[in-house]
LOZA-843971 format. One record per atom (N, C-alpha, C): atom name; residue in one letter; x, y, z. Coordinates in nm, 2 decimals. Atoms other than C-alpha are relative to their C-alpha. Example, Ala and Ser with C-alpha at 12.3 -4.5 7.8 and 13.67 -1.06 7.14 Angstrom:
LOZA-843971
<atom atom="N" type="a" x="0.09" y="-0.12" z="0.00"/>
<atom atom="CA" type="a" x="1.23" y="-0.45" z="0.78"/>
<atom atom="C" type="a" x="0.09" y="0.12" z="0.00"/>
<atom atom="N" type="s" x="-0.09" y="-0.11" z="0.00"/>
<atom atom="CA" type="s" x="1.37" y="-0.11" z="0.71"/>
<atom atom="C" type="s" x="-0.08" y="0.11" z="0.08"/>
//
This chain:
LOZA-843971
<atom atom="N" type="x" x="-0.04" y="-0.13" z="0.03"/>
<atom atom="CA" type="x" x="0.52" y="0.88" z="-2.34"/>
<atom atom="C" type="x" x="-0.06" y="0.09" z="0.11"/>
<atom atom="N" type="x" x="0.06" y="-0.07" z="-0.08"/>
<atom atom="CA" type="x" x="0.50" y="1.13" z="-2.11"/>
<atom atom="C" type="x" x="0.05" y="0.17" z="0.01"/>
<atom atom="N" type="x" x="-0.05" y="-0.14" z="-0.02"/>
<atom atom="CA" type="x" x="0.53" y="1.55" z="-2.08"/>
<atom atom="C" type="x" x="-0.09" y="0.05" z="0.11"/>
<atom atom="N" type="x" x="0.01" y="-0.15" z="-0.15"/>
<atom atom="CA" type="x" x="0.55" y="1.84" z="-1.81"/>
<atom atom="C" type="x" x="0.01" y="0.08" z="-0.05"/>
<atom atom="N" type="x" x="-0.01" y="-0.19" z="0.01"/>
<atom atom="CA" type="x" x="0.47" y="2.17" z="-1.83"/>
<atom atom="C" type="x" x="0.04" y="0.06" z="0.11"/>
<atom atom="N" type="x" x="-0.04" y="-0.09" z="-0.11"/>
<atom atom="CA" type="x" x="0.59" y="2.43" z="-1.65"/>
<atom atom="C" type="x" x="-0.08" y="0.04" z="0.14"/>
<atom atom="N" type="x" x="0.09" y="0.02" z="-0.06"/>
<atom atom="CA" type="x" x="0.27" y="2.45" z="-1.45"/>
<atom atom="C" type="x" x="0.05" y="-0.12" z="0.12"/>
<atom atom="N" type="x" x="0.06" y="0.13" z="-0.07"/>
<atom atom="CA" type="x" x="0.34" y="2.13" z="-1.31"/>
<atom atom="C" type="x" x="-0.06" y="-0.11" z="-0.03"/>
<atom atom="N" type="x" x="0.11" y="0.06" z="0.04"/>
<atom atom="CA" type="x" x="0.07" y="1.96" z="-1.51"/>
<atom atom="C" type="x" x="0.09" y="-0.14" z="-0.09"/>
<atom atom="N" type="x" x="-0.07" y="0.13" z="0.06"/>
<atom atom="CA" type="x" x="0.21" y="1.61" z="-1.61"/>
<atom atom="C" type="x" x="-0.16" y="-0.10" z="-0.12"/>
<atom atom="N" type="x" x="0.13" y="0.09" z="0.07"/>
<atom atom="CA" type="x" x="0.00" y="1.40" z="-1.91"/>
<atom atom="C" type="x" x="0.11" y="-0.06" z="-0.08"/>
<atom atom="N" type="x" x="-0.08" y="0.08" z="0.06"/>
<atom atom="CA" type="x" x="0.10" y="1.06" z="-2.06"/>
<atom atom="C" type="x" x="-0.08" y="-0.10" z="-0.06"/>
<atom atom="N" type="x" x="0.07" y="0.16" z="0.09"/>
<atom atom="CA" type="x" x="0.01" y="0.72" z="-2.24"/>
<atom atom="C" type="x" x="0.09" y="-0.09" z="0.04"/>
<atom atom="N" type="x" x="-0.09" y="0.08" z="0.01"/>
<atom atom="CA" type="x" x="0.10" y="0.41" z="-2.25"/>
<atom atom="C" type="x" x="-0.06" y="-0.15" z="-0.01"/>
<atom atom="N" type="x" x="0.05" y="0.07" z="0.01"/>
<atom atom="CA" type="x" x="0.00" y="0.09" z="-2.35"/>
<atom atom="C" type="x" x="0.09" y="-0.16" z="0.00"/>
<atom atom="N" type="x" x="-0.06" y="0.14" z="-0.01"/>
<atom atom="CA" type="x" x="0.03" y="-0.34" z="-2.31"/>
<atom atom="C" type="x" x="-0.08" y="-0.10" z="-0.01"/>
<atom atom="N" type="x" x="0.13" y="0.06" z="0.05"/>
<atom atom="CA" type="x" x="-0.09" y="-0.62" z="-2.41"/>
<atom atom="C" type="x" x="-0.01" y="-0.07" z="0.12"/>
<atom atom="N" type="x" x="0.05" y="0.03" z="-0.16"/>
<atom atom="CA" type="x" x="-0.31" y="-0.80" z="-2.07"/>
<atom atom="C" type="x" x="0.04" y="-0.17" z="-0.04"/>
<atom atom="N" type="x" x="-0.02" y="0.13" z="-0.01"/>
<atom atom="CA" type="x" x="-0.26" y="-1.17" z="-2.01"/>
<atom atom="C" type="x" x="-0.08" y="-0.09" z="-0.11"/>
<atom atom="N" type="x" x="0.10" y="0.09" z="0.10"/>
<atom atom="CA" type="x" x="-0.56" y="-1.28" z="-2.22"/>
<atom atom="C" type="x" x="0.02" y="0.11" z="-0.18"/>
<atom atom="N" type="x" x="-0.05" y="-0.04" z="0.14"/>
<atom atom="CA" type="x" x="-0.35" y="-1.10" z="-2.53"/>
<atom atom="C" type="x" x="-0.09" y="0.12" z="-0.05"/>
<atom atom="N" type="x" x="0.07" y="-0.13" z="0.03"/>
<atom atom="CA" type="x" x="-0.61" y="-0.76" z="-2.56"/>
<atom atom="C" type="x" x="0.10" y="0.10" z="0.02"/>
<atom atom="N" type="x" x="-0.10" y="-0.10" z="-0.03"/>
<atom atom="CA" type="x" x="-0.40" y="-0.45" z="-2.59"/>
<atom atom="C" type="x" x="-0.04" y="0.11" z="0.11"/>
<atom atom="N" type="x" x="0.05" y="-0.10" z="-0.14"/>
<atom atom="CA" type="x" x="-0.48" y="-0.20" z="-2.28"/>
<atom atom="C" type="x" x="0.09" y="0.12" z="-0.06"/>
<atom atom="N" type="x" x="-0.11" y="-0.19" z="0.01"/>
<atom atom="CA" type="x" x="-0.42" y="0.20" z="-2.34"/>
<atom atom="C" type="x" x="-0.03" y="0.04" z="0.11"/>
<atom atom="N" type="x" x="0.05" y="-0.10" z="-0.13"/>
<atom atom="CA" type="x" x="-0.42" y="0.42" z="-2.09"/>
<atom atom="C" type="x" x="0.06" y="0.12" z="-0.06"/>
<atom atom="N" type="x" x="-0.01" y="-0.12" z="0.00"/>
<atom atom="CA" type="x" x="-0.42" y="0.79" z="-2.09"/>
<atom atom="C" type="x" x="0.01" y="0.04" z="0.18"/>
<atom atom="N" type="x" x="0.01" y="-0.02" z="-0.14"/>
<atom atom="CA" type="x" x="-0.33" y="0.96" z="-1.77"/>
<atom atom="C" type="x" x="0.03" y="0.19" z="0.04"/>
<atom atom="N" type="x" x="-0.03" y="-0.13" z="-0.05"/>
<atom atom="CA" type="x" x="-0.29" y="1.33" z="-1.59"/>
<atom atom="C" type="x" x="-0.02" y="0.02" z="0.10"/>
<atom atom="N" type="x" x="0.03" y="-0.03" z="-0.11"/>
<atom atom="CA" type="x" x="-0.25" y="1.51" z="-1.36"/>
<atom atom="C" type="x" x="-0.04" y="0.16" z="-0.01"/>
<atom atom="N" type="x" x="0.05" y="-0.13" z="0.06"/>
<atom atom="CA" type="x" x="-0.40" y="1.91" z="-1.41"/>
<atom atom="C" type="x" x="-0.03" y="0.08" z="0.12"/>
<atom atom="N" type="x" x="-0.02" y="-0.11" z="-0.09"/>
<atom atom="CA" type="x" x="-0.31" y="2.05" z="-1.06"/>
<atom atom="C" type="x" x="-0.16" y="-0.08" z="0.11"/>
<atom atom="N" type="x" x="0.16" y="0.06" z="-0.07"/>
<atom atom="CA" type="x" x="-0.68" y="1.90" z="-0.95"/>
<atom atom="C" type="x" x="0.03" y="-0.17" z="0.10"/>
<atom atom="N" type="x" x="-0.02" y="0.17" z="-0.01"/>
<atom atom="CA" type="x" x="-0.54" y="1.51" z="-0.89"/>
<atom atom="C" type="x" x="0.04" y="-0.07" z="-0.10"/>
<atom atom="N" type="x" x="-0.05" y="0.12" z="0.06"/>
<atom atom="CA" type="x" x="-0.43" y="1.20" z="-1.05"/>
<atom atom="C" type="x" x="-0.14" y="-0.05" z="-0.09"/>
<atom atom="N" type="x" x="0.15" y="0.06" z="0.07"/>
<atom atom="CA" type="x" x="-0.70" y="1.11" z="-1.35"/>
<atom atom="C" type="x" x="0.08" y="-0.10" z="-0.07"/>
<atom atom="N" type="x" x="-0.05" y="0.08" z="0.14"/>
<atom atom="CA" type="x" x="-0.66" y="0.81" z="-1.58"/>
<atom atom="C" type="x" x="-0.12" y="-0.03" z="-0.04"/>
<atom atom="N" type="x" x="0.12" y="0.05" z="0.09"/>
<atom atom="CA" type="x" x="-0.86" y="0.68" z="-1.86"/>
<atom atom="C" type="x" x="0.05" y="-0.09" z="-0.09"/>
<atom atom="N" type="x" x="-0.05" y="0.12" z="0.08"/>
<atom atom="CA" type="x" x="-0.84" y="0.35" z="-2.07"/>
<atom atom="C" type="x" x="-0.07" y="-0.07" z="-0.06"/>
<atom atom="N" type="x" x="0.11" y="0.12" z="0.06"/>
<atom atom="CA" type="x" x="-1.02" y="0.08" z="-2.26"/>
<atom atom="C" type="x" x="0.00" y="-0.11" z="0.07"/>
<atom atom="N" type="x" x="0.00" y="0.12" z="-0.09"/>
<atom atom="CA" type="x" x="-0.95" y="-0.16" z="-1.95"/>
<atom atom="C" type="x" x="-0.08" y="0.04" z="0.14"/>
<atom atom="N" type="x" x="-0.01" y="-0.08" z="-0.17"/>
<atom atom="CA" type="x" x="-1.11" y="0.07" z="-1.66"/>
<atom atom="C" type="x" x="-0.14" y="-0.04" z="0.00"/>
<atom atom="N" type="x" x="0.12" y="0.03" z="-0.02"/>
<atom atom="CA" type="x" x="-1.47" y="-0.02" z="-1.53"/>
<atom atom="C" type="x" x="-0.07" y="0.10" z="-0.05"/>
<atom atom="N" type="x" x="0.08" y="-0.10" z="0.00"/>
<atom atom="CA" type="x" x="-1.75" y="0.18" z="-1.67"/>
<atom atom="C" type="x" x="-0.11" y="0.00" z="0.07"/>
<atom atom="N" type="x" x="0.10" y="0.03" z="-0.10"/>
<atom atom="CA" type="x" x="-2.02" y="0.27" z="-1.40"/>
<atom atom="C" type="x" x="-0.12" y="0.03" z="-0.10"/>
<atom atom="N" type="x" x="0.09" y="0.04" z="0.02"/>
<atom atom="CA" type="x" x="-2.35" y="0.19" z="-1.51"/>
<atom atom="C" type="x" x="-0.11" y="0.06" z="0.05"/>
<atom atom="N" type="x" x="0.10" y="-0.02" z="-0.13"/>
<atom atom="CA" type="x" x="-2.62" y="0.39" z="-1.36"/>
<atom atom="C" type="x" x="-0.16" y="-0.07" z="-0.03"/>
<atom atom="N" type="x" x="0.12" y="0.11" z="-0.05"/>
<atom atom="CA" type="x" x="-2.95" y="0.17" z="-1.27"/>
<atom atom="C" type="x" x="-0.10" y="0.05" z="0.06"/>
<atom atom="N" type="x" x="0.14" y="-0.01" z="-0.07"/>
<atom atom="CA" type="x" x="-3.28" y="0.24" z="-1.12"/>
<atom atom="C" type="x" x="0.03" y="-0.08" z="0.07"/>
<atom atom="N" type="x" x="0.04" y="0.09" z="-0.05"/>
<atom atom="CA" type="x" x="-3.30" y="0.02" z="-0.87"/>
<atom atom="C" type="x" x="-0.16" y="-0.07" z="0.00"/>
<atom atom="N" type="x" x="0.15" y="-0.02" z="-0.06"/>
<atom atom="CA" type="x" x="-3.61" y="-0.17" z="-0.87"/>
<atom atom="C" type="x" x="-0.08" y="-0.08" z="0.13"/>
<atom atom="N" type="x" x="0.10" y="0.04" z="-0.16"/>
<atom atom="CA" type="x" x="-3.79" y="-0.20" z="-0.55"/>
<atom atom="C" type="x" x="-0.13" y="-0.06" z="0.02"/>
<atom atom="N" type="x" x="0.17" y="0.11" z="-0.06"/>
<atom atom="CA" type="x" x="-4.08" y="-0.47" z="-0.40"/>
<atom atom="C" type="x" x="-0.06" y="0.12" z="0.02"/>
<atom atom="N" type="x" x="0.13" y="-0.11" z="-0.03"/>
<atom atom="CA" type="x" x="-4.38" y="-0.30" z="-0.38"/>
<atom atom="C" type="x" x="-0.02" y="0.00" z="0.17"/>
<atom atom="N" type="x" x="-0.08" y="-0.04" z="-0.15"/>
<atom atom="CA" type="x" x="-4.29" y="-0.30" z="0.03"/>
<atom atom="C" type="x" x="0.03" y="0.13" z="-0.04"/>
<atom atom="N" type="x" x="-0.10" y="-0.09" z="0.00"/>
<atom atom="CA" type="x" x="-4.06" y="-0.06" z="-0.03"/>
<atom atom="C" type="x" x="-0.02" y="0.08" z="-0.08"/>
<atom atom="N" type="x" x="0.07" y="-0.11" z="0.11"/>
<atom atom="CA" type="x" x="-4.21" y="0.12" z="-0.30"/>
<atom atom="C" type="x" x="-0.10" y="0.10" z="0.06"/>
<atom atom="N" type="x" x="0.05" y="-0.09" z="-0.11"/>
<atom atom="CA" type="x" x="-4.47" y="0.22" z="-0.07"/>
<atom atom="C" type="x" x="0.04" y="0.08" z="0.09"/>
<atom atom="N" type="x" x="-0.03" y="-0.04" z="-0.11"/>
<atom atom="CA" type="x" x="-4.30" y="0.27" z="0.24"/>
<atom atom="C" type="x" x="0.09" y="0.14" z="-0.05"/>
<atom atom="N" type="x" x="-0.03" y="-0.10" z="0.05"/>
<atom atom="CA" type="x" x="-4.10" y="0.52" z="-0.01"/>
<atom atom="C" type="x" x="-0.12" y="0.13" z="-0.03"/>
<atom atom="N" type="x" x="0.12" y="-0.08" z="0.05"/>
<atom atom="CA" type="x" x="-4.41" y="0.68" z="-0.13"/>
<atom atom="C" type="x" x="-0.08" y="0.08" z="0.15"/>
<atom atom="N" type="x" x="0.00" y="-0.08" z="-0.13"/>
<atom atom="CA" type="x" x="-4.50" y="0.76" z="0.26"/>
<atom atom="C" type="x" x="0.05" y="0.07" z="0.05"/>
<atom atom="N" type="x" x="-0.06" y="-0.05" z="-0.10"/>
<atom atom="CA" type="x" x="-4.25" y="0.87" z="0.33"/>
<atom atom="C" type="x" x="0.05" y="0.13" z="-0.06"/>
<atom atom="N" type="x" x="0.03" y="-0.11" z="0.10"/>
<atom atom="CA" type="x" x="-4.25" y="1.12" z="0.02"/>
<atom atom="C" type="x" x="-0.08" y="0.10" z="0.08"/>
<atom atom="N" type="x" x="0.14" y="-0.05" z="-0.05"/>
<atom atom="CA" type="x" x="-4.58" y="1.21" z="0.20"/>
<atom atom="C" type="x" x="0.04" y="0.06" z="0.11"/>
<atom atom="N" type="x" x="-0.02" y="-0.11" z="-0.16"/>
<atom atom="CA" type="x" x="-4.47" y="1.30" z="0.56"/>
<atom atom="C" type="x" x="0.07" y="0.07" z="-0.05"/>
<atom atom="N" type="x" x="-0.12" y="-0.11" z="-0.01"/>
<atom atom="CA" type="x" x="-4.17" y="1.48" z="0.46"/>
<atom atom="C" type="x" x="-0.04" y="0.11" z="-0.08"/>
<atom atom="N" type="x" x="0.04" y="-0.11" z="0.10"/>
<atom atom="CA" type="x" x="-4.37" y="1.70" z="0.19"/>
<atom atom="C" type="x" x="-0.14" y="0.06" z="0.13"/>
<atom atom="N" type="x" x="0.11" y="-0.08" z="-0.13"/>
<atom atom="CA" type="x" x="-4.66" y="1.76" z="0.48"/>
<atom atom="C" type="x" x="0.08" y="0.06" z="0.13"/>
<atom atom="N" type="x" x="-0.08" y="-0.12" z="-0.08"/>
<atom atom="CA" type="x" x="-4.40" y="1.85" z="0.73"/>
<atom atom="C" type="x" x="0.08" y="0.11" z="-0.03"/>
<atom atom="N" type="x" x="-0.08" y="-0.12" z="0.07"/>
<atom atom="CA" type="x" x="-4.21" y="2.09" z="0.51"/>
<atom atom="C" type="x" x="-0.11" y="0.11" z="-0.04"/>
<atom atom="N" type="x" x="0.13" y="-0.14" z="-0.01"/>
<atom atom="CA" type="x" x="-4.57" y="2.27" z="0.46"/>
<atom atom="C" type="x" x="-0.02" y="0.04" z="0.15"/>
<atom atom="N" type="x" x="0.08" y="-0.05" z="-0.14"/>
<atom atom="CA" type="x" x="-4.62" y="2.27" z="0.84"/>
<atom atom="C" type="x" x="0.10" y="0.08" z="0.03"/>
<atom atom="N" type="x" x="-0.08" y="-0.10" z="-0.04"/>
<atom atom="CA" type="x" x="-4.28" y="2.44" z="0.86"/>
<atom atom="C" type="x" x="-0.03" y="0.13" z="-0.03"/>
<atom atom="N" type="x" x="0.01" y="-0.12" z="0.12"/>
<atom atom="CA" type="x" x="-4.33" y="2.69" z="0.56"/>
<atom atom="C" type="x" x="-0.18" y="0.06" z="0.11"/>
<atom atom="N" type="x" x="0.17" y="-0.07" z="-0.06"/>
<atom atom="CA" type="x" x="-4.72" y="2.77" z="0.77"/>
<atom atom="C" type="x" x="0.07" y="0.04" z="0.11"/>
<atom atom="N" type="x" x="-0.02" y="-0.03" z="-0.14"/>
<atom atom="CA" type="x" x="-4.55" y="2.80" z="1.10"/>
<atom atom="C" type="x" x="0.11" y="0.14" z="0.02"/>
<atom atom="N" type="x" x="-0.10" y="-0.08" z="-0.04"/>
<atom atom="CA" type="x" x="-4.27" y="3.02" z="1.02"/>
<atom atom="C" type="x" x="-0.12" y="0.17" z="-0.06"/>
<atom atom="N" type="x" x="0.10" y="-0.11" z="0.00"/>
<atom atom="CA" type="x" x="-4.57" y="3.25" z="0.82"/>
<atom atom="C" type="x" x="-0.09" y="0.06" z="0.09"/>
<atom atom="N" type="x" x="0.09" y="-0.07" z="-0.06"/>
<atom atom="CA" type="x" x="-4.75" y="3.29" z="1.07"/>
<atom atom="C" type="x" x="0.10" y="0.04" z="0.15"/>
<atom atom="N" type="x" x="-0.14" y="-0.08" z="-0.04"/>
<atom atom="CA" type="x" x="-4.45" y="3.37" z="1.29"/>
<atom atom="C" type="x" x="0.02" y="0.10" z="0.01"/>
<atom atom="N" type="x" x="-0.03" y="-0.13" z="0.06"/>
<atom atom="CA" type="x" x="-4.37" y="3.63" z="1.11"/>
<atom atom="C" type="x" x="-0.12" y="0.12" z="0.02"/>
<atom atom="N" type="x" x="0.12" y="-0.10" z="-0.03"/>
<atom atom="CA" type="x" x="-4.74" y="3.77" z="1.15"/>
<atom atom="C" type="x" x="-0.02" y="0.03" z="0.12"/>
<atom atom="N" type="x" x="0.02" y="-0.03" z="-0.18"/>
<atom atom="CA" type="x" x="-4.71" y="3.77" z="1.52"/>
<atom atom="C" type="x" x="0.15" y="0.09" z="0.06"/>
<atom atom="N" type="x" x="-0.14" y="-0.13" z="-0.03"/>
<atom atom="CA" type="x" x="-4.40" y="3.97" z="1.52"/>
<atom atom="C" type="x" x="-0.07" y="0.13" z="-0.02"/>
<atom atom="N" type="x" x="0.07" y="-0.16" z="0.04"/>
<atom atom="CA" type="x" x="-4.46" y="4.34" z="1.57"/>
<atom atom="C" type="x" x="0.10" y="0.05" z="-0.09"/>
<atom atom="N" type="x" x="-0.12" y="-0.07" z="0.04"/>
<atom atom="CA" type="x" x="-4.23" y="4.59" z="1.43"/>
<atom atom="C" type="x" x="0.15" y="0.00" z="0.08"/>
<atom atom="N" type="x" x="-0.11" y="0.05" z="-0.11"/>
<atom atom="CA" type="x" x="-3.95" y="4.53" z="1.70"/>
<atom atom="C" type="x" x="0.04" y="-0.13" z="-0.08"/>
<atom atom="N" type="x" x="-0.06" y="0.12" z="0.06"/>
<atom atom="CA" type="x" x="-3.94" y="4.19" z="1.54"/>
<atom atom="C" type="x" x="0.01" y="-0.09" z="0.13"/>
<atom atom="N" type="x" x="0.05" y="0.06" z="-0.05"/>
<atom atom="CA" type="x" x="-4.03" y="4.08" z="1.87"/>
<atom atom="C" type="x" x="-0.11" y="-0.08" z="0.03"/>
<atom atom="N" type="x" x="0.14" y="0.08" z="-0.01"/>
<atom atom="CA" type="x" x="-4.29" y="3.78" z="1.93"/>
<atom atom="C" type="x" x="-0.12" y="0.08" z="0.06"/>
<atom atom="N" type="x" x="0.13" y="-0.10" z="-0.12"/>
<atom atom="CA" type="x" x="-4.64" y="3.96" z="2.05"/>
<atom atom="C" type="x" x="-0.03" y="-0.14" z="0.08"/>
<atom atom="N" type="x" x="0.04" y="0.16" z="-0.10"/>
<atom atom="CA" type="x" x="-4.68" y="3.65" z="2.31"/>
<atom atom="C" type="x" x="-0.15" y="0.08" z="0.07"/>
<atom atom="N" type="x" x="0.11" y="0.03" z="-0.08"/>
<atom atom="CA" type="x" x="-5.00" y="3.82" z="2.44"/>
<atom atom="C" type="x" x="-0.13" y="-0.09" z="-0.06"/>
<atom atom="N" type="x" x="0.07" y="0.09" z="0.05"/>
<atom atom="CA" type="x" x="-5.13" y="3.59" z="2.18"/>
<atom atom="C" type="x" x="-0.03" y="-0.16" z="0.02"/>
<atom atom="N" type="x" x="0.01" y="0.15" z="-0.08"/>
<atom atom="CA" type="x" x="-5.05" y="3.30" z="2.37"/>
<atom atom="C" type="x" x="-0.05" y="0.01" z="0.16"/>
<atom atom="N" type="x" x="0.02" y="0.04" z="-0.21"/>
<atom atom="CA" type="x" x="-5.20" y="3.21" z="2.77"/>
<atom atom="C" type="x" x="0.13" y="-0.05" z="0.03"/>
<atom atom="N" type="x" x="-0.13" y="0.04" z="-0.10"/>
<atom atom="CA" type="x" x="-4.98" y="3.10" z="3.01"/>
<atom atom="C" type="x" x="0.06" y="-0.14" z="-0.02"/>
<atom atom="N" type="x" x="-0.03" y="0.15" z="0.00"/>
<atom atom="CA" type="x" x="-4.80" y="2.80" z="2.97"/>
<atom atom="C" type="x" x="-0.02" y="-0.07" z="-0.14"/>
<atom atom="N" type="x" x="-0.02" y="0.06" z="0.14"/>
<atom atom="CA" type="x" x="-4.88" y="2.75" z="2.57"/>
<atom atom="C" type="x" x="0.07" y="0.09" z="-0.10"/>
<atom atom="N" type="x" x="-0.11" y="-0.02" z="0.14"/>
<atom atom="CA" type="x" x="-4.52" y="2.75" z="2.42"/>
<atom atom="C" type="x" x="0.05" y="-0.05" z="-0.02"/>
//
């Protein structure tokens, strides 16, 4: 069975029985977005943790660590930045010597 709306928007059914004699439905549409279907034969995804060797568990856990200590060194650098700008919003560089930038 299947109907159209004016829209465009097509939705249908339709069902059969599979080789090993189970009956398969499907539901299907389309709602202007794409082609959906849905059925009692369609894979369901599963979501899982993976779980990870203690290797890899750590090497995650480091790496947690740099990326959270470089994201403070950004957040400190751009603060203090900001404190070395004058009103211009210009760098004051006579805070740096020659050659350290």
């Amino acid at each position: 069975m299947e109907a159209r709306d004016a829209d465009g928007s097509v939705r249908g059914s339709y069902s059969y029985i599979d080789p090993n004699g189970n009956v398969v439905k499907m539901q299907y549409w389309d709602d202007g977005s794409g082609f959906h279907a849905a059925g009692n034969n369609l894979p369901v995804a599963v979501h899982q943790t993976p779980d990870y060797t203690p290797e890899v568990k750590a090497a995650r856990e480091n790496h947690l660590r740099l990326y959270e200590a470089a994201l403070e060194a950004l957040k400190a650098a751009a603060v203090n930045e900001e404190k070395e700008k004058d009103d211009s919003g210009y760098i004051d560089s006579s805070n740096y010597e020659a050659g350290d930038y």
